[in-house]
Backbone as a ProteinNet text record, in pm:
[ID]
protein_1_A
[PRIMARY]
XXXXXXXXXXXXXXXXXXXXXXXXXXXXXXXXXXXXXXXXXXXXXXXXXXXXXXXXXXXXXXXXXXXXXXXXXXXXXXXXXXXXXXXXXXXXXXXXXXXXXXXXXX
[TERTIARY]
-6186.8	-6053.8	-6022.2	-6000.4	-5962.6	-5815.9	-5724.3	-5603	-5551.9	-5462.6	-5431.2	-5373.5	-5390.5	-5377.6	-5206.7	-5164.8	-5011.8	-4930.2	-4991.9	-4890.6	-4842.9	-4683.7	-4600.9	-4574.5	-4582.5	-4569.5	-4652.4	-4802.8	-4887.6	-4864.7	-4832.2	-4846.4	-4731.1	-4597.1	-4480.1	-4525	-4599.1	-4653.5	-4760.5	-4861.3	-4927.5	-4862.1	-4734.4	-4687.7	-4608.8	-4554.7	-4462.7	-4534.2	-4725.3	-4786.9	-4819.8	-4877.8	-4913.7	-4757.6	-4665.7	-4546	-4480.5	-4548.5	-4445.1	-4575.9	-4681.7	-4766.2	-4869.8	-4874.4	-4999.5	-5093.4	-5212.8	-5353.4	-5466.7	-5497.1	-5608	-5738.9	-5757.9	-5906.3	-6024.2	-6051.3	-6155	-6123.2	-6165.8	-6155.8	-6152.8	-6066.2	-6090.9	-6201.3	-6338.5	-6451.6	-6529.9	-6528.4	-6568.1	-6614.9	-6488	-6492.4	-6462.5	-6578.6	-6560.6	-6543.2	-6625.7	-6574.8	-6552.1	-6481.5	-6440.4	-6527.5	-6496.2	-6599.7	-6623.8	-6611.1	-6660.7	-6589.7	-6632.4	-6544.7	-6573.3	-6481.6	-6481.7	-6537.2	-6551.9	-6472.7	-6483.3	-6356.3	-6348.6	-6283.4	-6263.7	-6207.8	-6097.2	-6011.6	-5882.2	-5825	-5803.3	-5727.2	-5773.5	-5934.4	-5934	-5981.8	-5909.3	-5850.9	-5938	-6081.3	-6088.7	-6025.3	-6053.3	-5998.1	-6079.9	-6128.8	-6136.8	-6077.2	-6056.4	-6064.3	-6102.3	-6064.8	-6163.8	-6047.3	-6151.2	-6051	-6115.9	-5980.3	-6009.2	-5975.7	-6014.5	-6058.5	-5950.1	-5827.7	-5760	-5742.6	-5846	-5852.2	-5775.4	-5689.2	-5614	-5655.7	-5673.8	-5688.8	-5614.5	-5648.6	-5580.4	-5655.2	-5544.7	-5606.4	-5613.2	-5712.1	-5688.7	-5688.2	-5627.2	-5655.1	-5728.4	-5835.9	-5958.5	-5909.7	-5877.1	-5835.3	-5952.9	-5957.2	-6073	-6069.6	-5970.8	-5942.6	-6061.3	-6122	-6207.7	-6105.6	-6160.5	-6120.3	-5947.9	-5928.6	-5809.6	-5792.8	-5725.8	-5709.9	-5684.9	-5779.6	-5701.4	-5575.4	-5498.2	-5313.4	-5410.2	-5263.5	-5279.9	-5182.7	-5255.8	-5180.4	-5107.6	-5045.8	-5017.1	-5064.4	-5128.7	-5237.5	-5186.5	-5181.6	-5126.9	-5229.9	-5255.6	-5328.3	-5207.9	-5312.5	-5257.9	-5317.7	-5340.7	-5407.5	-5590.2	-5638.9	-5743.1	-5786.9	-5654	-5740.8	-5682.9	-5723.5	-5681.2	-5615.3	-5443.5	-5407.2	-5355.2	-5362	-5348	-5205.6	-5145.5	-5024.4	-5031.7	-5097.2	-5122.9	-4988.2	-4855.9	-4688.3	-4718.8	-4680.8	-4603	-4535.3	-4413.3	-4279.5	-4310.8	-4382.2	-4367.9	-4412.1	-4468.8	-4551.8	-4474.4	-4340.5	-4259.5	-4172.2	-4145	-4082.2	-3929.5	-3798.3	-3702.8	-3617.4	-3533.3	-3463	-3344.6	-3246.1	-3105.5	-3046.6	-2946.4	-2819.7	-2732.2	-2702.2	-2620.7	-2468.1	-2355.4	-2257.3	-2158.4	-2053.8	-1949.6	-1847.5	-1773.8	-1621.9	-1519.1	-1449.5	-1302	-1260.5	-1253.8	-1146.1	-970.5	-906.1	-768.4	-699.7	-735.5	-667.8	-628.3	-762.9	-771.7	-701.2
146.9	169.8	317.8	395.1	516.7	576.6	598.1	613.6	818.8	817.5	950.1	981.1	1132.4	1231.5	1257.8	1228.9	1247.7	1160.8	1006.9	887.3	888.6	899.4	917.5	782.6	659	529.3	543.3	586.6	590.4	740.4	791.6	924.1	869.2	775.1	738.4	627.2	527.4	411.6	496.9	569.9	652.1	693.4	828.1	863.8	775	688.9	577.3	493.1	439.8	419.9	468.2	629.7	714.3	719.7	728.5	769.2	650.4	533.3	421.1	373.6	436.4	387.7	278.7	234.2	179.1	265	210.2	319.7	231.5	327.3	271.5	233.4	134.9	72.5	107.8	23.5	49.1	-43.4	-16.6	-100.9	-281.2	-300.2	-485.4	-513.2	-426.1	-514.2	-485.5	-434	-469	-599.1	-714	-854.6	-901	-908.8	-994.5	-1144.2	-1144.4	-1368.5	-1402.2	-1548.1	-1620	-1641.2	-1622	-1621	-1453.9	-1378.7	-1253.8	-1141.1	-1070.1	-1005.7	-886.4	-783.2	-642.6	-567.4	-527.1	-525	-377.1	-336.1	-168.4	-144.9	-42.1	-38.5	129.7	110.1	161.2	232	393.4	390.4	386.7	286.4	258.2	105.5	20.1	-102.4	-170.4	-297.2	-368.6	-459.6	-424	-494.6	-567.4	-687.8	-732	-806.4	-750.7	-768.5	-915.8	-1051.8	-1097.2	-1175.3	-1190.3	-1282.5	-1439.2	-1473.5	-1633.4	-1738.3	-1834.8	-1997.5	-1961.6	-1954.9	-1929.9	-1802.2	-1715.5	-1603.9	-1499.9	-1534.5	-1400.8	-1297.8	-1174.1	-1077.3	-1077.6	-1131.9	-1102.6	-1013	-957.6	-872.3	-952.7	-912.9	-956.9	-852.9	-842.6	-726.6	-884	-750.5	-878.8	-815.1	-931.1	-908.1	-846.7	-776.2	-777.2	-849.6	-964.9	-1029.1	-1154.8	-1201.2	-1325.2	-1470.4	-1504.2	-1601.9	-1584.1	-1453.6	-1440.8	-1480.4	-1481.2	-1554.4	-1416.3	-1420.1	-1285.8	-1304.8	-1184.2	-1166.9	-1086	-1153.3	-1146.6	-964	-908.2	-766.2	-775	-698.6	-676.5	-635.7	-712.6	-621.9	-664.5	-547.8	-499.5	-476.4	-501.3	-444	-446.7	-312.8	-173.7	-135	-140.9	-32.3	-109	-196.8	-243.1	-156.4	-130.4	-63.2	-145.8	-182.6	-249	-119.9	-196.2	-138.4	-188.6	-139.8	-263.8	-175.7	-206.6	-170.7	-198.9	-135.7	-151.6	-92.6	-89.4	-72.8	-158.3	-163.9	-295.4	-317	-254	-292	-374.7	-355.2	-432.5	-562.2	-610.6	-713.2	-819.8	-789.2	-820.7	-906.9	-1035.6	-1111	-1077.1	-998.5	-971.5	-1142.5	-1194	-1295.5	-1260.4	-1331	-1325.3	-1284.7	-1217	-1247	-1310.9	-1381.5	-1496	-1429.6	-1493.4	-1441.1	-1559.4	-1576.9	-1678.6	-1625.8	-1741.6	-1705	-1781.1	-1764.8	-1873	-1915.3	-2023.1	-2035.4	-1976.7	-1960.1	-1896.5	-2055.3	-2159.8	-2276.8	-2290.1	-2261.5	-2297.5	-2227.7
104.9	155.8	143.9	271.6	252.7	253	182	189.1	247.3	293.6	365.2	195	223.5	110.3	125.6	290.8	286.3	240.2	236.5	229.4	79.7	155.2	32.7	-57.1	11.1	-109.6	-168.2	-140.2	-207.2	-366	-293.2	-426.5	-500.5	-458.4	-551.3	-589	-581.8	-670.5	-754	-686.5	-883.3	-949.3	-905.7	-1021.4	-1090.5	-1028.1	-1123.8	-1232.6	-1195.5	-1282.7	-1388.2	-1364.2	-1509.1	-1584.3	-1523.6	-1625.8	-1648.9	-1632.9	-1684.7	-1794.5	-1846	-1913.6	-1846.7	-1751.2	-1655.6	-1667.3	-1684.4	-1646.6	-1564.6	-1494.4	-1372.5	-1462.5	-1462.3	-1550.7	-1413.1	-1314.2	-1227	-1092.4	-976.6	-804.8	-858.4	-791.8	-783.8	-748.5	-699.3	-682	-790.8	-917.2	-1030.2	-1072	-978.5	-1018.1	-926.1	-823.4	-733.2	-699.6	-786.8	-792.6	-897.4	-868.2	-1002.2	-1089.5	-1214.3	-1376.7	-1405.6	-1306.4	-1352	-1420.1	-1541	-1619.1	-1623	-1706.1	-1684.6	-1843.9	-1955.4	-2075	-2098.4	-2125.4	-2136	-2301.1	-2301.1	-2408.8	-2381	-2359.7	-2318.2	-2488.1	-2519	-2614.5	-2782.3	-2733.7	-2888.6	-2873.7	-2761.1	-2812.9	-2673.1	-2694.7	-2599	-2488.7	-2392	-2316.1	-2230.3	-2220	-2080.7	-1956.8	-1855.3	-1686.1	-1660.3	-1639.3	-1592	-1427.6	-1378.7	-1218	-1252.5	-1297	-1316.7	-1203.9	-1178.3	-1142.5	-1031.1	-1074.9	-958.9	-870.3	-894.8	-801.1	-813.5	-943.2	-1034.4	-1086.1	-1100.5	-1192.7	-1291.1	-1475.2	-1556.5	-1654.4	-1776.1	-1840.9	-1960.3	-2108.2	-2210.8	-2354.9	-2439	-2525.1	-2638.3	-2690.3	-2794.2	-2912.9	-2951.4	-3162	-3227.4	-3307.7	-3410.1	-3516.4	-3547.9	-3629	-3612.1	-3745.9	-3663.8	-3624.2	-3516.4	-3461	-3369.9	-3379.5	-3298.8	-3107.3	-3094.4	-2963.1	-2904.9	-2780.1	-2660.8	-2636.1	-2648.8	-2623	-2489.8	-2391.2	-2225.3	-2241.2	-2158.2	-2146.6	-1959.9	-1956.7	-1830.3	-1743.5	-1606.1	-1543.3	-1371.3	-1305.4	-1171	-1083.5	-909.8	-821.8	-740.7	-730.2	-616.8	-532.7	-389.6	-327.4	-372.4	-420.2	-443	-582.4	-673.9	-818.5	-907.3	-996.8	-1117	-1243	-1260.9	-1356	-1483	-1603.3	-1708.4	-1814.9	-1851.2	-1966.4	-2107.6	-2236.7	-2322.1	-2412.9	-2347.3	-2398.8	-2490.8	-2662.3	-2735.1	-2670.2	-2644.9	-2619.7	-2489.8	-2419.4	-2299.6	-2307	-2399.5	-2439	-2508.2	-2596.1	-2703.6	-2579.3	-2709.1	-2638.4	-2688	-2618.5	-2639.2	-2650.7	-2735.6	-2781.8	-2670.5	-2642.5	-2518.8	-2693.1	-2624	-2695.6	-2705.1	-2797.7	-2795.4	-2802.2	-2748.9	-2729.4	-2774.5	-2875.5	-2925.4	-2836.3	-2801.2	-2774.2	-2784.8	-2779.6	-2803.1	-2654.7	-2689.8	-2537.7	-2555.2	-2422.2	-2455.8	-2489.4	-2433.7	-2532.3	-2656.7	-2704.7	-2840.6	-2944.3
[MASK]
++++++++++++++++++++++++++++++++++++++++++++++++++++++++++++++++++++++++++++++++++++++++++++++++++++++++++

């Protein structure tokens, strides 16, 4: 896929990636069919790529803990590149805020 050097969605979806913490891992044909995996190591911290059963690209960060379960990371295609988000914060499950109130009845 060859993209023009002018197209501007294109240069405003990269820069919005590098500065929102997304990073380009490698092309969606890394993993072309179902079962097939990627494993990089991003940062420090493994990751593998794999496109599962249903034809998804997901990401996984691998515990070094024994027997830990892969925590699913956030992973985006763009333009045919795979991008993955290794944010805590983005990962954290934020709680609602609960809000009390009175009724004016009462």
């Amino acid at each position: 896929m060859t993209v023009p050097p002018d197209d501007r969605v294109f240069r405003r979806e990269m820069a919005m990636a590098y500065r929102s913490g997304w990073h380009f891992v490698d092309l969606i044909t890394a993993v072309p069919h179902r079962g097939d995996s990627l494993m990089i190591t991003l940062f420090g911290e493994p990751v593998v790529i794999v496109r599962e059963e249903d034809e998804d690209v997901r990401a996984y960060r691998c515990l070094r803990k024994p027997r830990g379960a892969p925590q699913p990371v956030r992973c985006a295609i763009r333009y045919g590149m795979i991008f993955v988000n290794l944010d805590q914060r983005d990962h954290q499950l934020i709680e609602a805020e609960t809000t009390t109130a009175t009724p004016r009845s009462a």
